[in-house]
Residue, then its C-alpha position, 0 to 999 in steps of 0.5 A: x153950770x154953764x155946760x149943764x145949760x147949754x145940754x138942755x138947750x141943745x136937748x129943747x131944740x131937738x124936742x122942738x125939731x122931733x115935734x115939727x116933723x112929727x106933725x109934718x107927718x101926721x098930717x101928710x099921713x093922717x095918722x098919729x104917731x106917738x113912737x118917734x122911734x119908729x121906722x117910718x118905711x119898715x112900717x110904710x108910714x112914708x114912700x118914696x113920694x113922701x119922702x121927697x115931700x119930707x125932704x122938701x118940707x125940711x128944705x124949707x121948715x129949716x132953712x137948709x139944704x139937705x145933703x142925701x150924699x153924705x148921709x145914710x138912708x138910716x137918717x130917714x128912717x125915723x124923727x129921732x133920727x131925722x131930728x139928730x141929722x138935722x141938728x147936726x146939719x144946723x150946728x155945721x152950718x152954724x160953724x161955717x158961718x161963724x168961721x165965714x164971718x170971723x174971717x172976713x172980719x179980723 
């Protein structure tokens, strides 16, 4: 039972991060967008100038620092892709900061 919790926690915060970034964008592009699926440069809904502004917004919303060498340009080509990325950078985070912490207290 615990496991089927921890999934749907996992799950809401990826709505909530798939909702942030889509909100981001619909006011940078003032355009709705209701397919988190879609490929946002293949459609020209962002362009290098907005992706700069994407990634800083992510820098800051999220309190972290994105890594553009060790991922793939397929990370930014959607919210869902992004809202995985993003999560997997904050559970790594999480992870080295636990590990940190556990180090230094024995």
């Amino acid at each position: 039972m615990i496991f089927i919790a921890n999934i749907i926690v996992i799950k809401m915060d990826i709505l909530e991060i798939k909702d942030t970034i889509k909100k981001f964008l619909e006011q940078e592009t003032q355009q709705e967008l209701n397919d988190t699926a879609l490929n946002l440069v293949d459609k020209g809904m962002i362009d290098s100038f907005g992706m700069i502004k994407l990634i800083t917004f992510i820098e800051e919303e999220f309190n972290m620092d994105v890594d553009l060498d060790s991922m793939g340009a397929e990370s930014f080509n959607s919210i869902d892709n992004l809202a995985e990325q993003i999560k997997k950078w904050k559970a790594n985070r999480e992870t080295t900061e636990n590990d940190e912490n556990n180090s230094l207290n024995p």
